[in-house]
C-alpha atoms as one frame of an Amber mdcrd trajectory, in Angstrom:
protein
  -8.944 -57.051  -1.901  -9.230 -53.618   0.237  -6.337 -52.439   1.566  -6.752
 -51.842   4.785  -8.667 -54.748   7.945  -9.881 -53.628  10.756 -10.941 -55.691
  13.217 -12.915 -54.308  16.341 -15.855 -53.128  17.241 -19.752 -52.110  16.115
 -21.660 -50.465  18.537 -25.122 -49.048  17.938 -24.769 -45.188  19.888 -27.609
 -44.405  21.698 -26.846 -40.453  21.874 -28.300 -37.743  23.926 -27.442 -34.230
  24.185 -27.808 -31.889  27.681 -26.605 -29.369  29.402 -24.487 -31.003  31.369
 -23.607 -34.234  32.895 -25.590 -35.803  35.660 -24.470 -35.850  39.167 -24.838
 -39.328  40.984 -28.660 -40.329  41.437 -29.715 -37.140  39.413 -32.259 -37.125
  37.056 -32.196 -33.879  34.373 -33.419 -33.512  30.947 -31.704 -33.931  27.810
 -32.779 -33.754  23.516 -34.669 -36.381  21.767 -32.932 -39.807  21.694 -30.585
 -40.303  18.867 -29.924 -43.450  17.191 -26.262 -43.515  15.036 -23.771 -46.022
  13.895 -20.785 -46.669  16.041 -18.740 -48.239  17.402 -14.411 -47.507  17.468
 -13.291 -50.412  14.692 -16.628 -49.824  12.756 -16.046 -45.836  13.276 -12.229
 -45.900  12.038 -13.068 -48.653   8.842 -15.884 -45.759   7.736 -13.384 -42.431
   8.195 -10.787 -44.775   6.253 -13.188 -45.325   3.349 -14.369 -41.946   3.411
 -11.205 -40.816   3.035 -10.239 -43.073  -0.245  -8.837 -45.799   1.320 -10.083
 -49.767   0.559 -11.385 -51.569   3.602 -12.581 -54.580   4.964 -13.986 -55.105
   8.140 -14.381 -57.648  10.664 -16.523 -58.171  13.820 -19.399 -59.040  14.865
 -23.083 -57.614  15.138 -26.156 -59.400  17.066 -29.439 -60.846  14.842 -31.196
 -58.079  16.077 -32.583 -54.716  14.079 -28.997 -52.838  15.456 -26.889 -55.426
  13.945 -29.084 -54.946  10.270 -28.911 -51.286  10.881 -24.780 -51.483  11.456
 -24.014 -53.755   8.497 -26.241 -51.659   5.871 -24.820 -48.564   7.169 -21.373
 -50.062   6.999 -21.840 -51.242   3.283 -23.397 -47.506   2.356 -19.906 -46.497
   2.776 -17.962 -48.885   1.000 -16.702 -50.977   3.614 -16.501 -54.592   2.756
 -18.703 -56.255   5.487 -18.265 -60.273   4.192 -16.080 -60.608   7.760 -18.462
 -59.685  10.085 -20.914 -62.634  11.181 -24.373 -62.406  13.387 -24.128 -63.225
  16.790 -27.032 -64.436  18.957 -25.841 -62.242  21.554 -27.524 -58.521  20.914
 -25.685 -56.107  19.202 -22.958 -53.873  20.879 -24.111 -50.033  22.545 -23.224
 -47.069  23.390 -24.977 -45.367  25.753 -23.309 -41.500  25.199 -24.414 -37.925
  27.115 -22.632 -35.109  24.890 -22.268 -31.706  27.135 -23.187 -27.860  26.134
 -19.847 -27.712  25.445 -19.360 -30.677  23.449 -17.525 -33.306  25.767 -19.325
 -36.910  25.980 -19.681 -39.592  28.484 -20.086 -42.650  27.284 -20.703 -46.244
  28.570 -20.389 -49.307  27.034 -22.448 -52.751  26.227 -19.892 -55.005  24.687
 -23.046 -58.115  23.496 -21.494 -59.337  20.406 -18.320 -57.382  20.446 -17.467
 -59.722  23.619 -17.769 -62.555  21.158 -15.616 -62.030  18.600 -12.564 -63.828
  18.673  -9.010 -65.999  17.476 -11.145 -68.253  15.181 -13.251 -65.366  13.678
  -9.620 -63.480  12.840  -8.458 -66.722  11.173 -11.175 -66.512   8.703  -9.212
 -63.208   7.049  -6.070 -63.685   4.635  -3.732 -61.201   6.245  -1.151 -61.406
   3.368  -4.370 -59.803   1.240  -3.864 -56.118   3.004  -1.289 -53.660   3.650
  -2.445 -52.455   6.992  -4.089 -53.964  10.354  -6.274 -51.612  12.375  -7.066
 -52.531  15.740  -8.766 -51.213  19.130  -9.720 -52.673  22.508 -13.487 -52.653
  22.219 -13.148 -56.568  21.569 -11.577 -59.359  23.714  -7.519 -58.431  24.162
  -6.894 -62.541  23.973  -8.471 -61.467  19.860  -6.311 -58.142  19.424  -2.750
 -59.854  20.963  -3.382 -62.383  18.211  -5.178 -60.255  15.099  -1.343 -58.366
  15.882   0.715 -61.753  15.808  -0.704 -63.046  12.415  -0.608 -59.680  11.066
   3.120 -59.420  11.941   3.747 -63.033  10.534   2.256 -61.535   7.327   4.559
 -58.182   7.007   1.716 -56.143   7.375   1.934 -53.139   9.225  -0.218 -52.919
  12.415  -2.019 -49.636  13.655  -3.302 -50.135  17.539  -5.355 -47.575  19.483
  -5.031 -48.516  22.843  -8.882 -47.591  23.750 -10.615 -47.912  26.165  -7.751
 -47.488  28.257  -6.830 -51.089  30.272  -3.502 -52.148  31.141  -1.699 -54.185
  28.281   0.154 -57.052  28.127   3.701 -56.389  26.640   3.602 -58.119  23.693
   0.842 -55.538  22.243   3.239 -52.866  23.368   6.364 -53.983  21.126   3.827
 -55.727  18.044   2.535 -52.845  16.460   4.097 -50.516  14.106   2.513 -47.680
  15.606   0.356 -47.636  19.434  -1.854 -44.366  19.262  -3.346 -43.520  22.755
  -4.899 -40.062  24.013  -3.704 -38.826  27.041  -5.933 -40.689  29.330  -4.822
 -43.668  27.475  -1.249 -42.997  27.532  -1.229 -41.965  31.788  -2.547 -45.505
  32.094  -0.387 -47.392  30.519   2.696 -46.090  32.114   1.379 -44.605  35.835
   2.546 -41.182  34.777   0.621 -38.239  35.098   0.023 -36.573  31.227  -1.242
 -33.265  31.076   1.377 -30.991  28.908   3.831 -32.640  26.120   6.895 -32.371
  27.797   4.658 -35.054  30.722   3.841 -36.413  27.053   7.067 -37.134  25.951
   8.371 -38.273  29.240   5.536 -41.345  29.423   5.850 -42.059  25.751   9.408
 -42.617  26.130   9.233 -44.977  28.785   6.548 -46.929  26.580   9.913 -46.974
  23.966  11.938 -48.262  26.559   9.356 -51.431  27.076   9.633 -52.058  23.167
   6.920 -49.668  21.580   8.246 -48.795  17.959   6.492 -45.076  16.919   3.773
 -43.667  19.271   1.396 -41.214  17.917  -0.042 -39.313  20.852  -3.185 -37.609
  20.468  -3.639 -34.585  22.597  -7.178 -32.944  21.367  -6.922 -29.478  21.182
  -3.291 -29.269  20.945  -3.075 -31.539  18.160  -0.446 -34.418  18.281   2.845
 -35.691  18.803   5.463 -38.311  17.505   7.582 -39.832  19.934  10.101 -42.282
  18.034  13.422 -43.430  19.422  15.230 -40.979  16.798  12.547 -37.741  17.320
   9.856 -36.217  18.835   7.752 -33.665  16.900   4.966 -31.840  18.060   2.027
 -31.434  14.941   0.078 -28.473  15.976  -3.665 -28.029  15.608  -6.355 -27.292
  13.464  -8.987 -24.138  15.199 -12.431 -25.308  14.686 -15.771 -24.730  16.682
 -16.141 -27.677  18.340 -19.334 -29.457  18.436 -18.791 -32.399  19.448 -15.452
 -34.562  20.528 -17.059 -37.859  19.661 -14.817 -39.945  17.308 -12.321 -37.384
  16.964  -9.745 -40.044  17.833 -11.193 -42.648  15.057 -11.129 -39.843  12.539
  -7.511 -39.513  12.706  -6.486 -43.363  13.131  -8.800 -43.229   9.463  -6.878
 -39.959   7.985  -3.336 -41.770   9.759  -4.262 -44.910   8.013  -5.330 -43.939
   4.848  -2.462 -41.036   4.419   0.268 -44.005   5.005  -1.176 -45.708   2.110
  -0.640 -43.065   0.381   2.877 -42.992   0.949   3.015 -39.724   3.243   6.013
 -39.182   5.271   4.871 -40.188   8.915   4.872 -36.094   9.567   2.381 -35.781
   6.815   0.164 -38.490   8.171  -0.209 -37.227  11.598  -0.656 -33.753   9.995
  -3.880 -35.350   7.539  -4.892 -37.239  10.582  -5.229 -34.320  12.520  -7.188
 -32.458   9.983  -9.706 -35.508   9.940 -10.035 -34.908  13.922 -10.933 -31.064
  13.930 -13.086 -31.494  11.184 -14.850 -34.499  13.091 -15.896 -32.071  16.340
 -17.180 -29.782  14.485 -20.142 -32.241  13.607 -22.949 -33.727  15.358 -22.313
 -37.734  16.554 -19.886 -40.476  15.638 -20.006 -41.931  11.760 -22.021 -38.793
  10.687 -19.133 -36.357  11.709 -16.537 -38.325  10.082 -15.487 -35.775   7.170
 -14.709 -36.934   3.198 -11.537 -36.927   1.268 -12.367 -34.024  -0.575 -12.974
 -31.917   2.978 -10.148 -32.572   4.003  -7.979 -31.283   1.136 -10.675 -27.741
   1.171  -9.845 -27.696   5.120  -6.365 -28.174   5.185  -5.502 -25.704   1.763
């Protein structure tokens, strides 16, 4: 069995460049319409298996062309697809305007993603995998208890708190390790974050409601641990960026599959970072996601 389950989304992207981003009730002009695989569980299961790592996946995609389109791609890169079912509803989207200088806007059709839920994540045998991957593209009634049954199995639980929403507390204190952005991270503690010492401040009241190791991204600045024993800041990688989207699932990927491979958490957030740069510096979601073997050129 693979290693690592992730359970969460698959979203078809629907991606067009322009210059910039439209103002309310503007019409401009933008590239020719670009269909990709995405979605944030579906995004993070391929940069794990790019990257070496064993994964299974689990979801749901609509009867539709999309949902054919998802699962083939999703196989093409050796992710184990047997827990992901069709859904009458249509497959997830993601409508997504990247910028001249590389930033995206993005807006989301949940359709079968909306769907999946406790009785689809009791069809997986948790005590099968070593690590639980999970996002907030799906219902948060099916993440809060994806995280219980993965606790009750000793495996070790990964949550990305995106898109950012309030959360209750028990998804606070279950995982092993909550990794938000900064947007993500303001929310769920009403603090402004905009530098790391505002960073560190916010993560540590998330520590004080029970979180156990928070992995902040922070872009262009690269990360930071916030534990109840450290912080460390992980500086970044300079690359030309491109374009931002998935940055965040290529790291969660690198994270994931670098603990598997029994890095020290340092190490980890280093690889994941790596993963990130490299991802911006390429054109969409799954496409930019980079291979094992980049990674070790980029970072040597």
């Amino acid at each position: 069995m693979p290693d690592i389950l992730v359970i969460g989304s698959l979203n078809a992207d629907l991606v067009v460049r322009a210059q910039r981003f439209p103002l309310p009730g503007e019409t401009i002009s933008g590239a020719d319409l670009q269909i990709l695989p995405g979605g944030k569980g579906a995004n993070q299961a391929v940069a794990a298996a790019r990257l070496g790592a064993s994964v299974s996946m689990l979801g749901r995609v609509g009867r539709d062309n999309f949902g054919s389109y998802l699962l083939e791609n999703l196989e093409s890169n050796n992710v184990d697809t047997r827990l992901v079912q069709r859904d009458d509803a249509s497959t997830g989207t993601a409508t997504i305007i990247v910028d001249s200088n590389g930033q995206n806007s993005i807006v989301l059709s949940a359709g079968a993603n909306g769907k999946v839920s406790d009785a689809d994540v009791r069809t997986a045998s948790f005590p099968d995998f070593n690590l639980l991957l999970l996002q907030l593209e799906i219902p948060i009634e099916t993440v809060l208890s994806a995280a219980r049954r993965a606790k009750e199995s000793g495996l070790r639980v990964l949550l990305n708190p995106a898109p950012a929403r309030p959360l209750p507390e028990e998804l606070i204190s279950l995982p092993d390790f909550l990794l938000p952005n900064e947007i993500e991270l303001s929310l769920l503690t009403n603090q402004t974050v905009n530098d790391i010492p505002s960073a560190e401040k916010a993560s540590k009241i998330l520590l004080g409601r029970g979180a156990q190791t928070i992995i902040l991204t922070l872009g262009a600045n690269g990360a930071l641990i916030v534990t109840k024993e450290m912080t460390r800041h992980i500086p970044p990688f300079k690359v030309n960026v491109v374009d931002t989207t998935a940055a965040g699932d290529a790291f969660i990927g690198g994270f994931a599959s670098a603990l598997l491979q029994n890095k020290s958490l340092e190490e980890a957030v280093r690889y994941g970072c790596a993963c990130g740069a490299l991802a911006t510096t390429r054109f969409g979601a799954q496409p930019s996601l980079p291979t094992r073997e980049e990674v070790e050129k980029f970072i040597t």
